[in-house]
N, CA, C and O of each residue as an XYZ file, in Angstrom:
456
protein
N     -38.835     21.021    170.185
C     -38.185     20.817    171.469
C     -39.160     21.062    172.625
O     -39.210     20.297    173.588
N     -40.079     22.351    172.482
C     -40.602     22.453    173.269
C     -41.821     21.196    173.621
O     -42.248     20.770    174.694
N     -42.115     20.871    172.291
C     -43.237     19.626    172.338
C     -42.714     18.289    173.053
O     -43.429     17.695    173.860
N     -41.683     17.934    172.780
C     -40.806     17.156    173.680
C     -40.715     16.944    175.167
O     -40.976     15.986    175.894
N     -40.203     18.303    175.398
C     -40.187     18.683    176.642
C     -41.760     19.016    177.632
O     -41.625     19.236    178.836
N     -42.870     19.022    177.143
C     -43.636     19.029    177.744
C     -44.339     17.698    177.597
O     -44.955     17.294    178.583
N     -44.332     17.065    176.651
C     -44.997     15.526    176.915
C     -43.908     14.592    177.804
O     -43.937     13.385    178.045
N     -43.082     15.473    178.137
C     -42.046     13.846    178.974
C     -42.729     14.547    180.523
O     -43.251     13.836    181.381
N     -42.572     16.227    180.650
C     -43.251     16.311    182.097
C     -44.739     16.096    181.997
O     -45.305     15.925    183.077
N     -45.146     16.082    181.402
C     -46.794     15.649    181.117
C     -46.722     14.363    181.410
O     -47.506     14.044    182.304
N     -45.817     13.170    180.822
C     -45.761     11.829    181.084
C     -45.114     11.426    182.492
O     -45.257     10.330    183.034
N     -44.320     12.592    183.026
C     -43.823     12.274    184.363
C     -45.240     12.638    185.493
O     -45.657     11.921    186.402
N     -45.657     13.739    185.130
C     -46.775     13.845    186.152
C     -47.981     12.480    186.261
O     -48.282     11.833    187.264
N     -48.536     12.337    184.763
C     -49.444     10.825    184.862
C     -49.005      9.733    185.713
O     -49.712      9.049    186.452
N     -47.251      9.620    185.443
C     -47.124      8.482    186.142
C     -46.976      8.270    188.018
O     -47.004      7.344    188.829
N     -46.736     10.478    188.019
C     -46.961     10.183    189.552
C     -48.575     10.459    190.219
O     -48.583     10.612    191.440
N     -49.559     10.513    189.704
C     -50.783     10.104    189.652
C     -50.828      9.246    189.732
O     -50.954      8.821    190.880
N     -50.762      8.186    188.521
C     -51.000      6.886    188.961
C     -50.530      6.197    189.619
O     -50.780      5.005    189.435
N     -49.668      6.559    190.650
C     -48.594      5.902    191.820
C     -49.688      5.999    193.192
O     -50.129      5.097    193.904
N     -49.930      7.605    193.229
C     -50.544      7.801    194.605
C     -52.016      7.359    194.330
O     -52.679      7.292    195.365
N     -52.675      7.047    193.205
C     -54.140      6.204    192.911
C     -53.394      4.968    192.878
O     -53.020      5.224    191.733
N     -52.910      3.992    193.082
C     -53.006      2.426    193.070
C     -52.225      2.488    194.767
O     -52.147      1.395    195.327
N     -51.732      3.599    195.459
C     -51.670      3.270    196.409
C     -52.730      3.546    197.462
O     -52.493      3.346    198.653
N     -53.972      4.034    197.000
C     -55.115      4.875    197.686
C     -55.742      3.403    197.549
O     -56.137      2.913    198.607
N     -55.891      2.610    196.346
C     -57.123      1.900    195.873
C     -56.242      0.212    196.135
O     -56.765     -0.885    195.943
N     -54.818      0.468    196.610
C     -54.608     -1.403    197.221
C     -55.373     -1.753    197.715
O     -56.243     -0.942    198.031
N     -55.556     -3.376    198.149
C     -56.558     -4.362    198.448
C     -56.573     -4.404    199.853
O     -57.442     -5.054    200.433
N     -55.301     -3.494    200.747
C     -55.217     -4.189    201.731
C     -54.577     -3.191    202.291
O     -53.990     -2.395    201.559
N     -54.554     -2.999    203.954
C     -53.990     -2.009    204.322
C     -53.132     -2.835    205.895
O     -53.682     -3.519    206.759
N     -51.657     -2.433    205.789
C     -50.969     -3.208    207.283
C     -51.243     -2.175    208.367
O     -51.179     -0.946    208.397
N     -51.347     -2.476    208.647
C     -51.704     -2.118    210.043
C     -50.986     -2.697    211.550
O     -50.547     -3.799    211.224
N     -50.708     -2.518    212.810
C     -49.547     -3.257    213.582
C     -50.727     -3.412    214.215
O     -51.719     -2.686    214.151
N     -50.528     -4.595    214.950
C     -51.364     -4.535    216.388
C     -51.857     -3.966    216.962
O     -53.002     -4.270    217.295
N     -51.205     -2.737    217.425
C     -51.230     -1.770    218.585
C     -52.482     -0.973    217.354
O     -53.670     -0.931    217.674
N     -51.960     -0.351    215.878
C     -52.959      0.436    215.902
C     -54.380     -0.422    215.303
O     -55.351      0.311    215.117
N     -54.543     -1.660    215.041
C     -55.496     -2.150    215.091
C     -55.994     -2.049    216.193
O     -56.817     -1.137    216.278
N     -55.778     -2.776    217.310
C     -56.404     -2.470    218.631
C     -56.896     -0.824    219.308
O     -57.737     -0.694    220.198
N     -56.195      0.245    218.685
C     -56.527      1.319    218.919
C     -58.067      1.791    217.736
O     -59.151      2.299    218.022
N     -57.619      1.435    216.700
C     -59.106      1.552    215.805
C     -60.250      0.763    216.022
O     -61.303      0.894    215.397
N     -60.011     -0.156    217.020
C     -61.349     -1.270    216.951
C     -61.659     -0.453    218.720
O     -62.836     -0.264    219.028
N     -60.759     -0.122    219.534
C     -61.876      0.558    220.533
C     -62.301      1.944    220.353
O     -63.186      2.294    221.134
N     -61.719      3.191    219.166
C     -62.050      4.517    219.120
C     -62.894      4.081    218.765
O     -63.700      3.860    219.669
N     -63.351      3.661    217.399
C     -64.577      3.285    216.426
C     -65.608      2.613    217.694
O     -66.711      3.136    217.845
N     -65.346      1.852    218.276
C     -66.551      1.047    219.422
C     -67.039      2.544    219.959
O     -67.808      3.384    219.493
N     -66.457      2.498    220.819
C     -66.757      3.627    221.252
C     -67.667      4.858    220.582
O     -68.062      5.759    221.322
N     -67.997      4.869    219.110
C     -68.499      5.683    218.276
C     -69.865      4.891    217.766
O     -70.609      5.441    216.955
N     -70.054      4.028    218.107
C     -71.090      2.862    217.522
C     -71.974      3.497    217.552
O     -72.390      3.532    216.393
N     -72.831      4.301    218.410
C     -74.115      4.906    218.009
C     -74.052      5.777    216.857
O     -75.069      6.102    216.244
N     -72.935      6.152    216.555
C     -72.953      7.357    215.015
C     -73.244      6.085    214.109
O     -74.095      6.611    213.391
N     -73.135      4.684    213.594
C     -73.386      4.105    212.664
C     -75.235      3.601    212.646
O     -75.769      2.604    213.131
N     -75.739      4.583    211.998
C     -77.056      5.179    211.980
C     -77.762      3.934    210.961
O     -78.927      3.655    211.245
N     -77.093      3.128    209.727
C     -77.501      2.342    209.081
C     -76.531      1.110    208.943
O     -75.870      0.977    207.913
N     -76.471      0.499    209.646
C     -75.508     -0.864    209.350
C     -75.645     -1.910    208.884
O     -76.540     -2.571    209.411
N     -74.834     -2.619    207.648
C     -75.424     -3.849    207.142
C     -76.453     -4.648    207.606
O     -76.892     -4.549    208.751
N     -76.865     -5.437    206.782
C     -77.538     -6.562    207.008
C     -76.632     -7.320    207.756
O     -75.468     -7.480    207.389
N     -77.323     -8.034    209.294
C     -76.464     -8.781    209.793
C     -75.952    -10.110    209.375
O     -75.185    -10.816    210.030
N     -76.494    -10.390    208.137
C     -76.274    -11.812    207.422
C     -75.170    -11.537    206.660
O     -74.631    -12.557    206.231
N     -74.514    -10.239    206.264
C     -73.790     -9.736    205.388
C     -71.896    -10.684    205.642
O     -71.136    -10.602    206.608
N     -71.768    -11.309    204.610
C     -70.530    -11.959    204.977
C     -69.312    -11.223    204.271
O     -69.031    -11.364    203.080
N     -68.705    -10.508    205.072
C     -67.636     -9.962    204.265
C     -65.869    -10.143    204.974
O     -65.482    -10.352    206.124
N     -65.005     -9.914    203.456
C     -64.038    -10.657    203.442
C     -62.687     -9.509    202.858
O     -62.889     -8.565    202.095
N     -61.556     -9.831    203.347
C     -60.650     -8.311    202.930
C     -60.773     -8.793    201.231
O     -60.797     -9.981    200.907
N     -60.840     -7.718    200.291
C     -61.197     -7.945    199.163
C     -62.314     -7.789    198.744
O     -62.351     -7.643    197.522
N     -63.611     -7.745    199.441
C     -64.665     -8.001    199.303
C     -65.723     -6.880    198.678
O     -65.972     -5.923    199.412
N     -66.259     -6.922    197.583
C     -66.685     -5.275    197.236
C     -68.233     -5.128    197.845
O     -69.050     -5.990    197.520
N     -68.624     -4.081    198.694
C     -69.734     -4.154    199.441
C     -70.444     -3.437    198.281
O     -70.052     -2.974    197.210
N     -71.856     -3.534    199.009
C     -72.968     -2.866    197.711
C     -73.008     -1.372    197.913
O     -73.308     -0.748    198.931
N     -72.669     -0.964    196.815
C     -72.535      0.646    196.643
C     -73.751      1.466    197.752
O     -73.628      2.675    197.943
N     -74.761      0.772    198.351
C     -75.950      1.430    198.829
C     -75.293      1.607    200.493
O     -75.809      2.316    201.357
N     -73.899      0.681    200.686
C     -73.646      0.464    201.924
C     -73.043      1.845    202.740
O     -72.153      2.578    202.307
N     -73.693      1.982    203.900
C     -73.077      3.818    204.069
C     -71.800      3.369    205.099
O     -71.674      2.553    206.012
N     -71.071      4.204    204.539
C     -69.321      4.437    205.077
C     -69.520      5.764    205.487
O     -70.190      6.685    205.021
N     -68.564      5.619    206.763
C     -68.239      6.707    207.955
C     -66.507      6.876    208.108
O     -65.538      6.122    208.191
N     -66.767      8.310    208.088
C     -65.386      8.554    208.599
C     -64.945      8.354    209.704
O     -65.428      8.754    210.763
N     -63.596      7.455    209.485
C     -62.513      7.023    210.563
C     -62.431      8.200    211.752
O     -61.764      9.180    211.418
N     -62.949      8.236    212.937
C     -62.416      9.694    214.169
C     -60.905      9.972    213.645
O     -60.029      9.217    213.224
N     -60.995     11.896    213.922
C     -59.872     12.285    213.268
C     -58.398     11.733    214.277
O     -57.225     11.825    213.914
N     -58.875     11.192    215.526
C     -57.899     10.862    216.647
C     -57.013      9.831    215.733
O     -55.783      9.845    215.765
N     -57.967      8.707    214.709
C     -57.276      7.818    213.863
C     -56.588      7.928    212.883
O     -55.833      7.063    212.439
N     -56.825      9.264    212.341
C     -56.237      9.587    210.710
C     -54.837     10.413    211.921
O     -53.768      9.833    211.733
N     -54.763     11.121    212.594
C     -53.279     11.303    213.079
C     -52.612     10.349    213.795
O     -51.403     10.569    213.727
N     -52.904      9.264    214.534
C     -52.126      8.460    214.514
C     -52.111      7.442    213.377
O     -51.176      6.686    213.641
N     -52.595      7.120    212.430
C     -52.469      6.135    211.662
C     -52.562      6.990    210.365
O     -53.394      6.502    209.600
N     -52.061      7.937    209.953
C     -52.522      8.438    209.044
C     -52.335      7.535    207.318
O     -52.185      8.198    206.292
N     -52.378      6.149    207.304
C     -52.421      5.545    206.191
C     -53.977      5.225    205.914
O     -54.407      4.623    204.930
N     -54.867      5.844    207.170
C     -56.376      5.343    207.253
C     -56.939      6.485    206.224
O     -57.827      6.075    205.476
N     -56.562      7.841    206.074
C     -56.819      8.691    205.637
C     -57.954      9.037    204.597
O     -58.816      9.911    204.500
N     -57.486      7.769    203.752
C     -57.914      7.711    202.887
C     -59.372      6.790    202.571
O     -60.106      6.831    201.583
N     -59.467      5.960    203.817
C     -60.796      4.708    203.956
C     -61.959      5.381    205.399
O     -61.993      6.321    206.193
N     -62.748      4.190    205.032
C     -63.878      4.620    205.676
C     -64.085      3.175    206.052
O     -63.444      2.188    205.688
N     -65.325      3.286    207.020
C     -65.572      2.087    207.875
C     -67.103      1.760    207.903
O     -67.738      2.813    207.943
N     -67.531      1.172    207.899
C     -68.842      0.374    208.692
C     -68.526     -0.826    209.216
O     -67.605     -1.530    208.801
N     -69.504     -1.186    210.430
C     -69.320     -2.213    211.125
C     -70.382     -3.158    210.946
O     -71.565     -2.821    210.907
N     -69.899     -4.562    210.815
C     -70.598     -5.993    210.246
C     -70.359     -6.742    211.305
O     -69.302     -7.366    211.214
N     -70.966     -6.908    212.293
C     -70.982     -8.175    212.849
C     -70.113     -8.083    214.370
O     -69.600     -8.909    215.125
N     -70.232     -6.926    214.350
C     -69.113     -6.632    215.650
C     -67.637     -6.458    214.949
O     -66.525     -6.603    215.457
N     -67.890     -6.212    214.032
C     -66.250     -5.926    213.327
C     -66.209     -5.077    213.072
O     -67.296     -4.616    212.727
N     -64.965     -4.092    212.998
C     -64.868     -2.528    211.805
C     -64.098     -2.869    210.707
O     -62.886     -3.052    210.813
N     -64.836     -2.993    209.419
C     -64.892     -2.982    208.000
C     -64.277     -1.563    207.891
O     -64.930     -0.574    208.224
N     -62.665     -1.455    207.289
C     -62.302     -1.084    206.675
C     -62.212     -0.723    205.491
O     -61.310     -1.356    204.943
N     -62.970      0.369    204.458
C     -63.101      0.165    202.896
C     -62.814      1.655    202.340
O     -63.009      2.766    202.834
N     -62.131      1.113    200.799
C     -61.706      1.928    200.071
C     -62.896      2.817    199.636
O     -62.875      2.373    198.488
N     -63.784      3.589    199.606
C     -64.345      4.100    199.097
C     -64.775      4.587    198.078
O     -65.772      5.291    197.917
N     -63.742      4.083    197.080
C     -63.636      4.828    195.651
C     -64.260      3.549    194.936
O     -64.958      3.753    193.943
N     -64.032      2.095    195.425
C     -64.231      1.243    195.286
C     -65.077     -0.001    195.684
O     -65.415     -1.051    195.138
N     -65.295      0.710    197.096
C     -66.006     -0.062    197.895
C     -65.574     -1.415    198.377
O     -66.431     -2.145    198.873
N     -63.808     -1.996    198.241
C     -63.489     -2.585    198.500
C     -62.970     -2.848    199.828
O     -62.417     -1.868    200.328
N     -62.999     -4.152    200.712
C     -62.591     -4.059    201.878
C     -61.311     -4.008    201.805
O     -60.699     -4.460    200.838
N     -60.757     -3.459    202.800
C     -59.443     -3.463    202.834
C     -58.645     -3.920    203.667
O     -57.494     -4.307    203.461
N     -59.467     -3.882    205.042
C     -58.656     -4.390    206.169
C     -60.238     -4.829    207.669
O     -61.152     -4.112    208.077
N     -59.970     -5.811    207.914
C     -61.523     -6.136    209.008
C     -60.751     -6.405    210.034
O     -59.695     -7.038    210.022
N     -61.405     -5.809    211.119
C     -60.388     -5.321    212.422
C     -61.674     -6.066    213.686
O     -62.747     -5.492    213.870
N     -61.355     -7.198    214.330
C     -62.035     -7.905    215.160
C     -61.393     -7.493    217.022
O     -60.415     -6.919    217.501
N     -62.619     -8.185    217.551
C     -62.195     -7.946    219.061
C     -60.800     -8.145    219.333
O     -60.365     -7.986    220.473
């Protein structure tokens, strides 16, 4: 009984793991207007902290997995409390854009333009 009873909460905990990891590592993150427009001028505003930034030829796309060598910066904490679904991603900027990316993955997630 007891073996029972600990592989079903053992099997309940895995599955709430793997809930909050496939919601960390989605492809894509919504975002409204308002706080897009609020992340594309805090982050401007921060542009001299991005110390190494892609290659400007670099074409990237939501989905897009950048090269592991690419350095990601943390979102200003002003962004993780109002948007706190950013929490979890990091940014570099390509082209006058802020590249949104999963970090675990290096996948884009969300590209936030003028």
């Amino acid at each position: 009984m007891k073996s029972l009873l600990g592989s079903a909460l053992l099997g309940l905990a895995l599955a709430g793991f793997a809930d909050v990891a496939s919601a960390q590592t989605d492809d894509s993150l919504s975002l409204t207007p308002q706080q897009r427009s609020t992340i594309y001028q805090t982050v401007s505003r921060e542009k001299d902290k991005v110390r190494t930034p892609p290659p400007v030829n670099m074409k990237v796309w939501v989905g897009a997995q950048l090269p592991a060598s690419t350095e990601l910066y943390i979102l200003p904490d002003a962004i993780g409390a109002e948007v706190p679904a950013t929490k979890f991603y990091r940014y570099t900027i390509v082209q006058n854009q802020v590249v949104i990316v999963d970090p675990t993955t290096m996948k884009v997630v969300d590209i936030i333009r003028q």
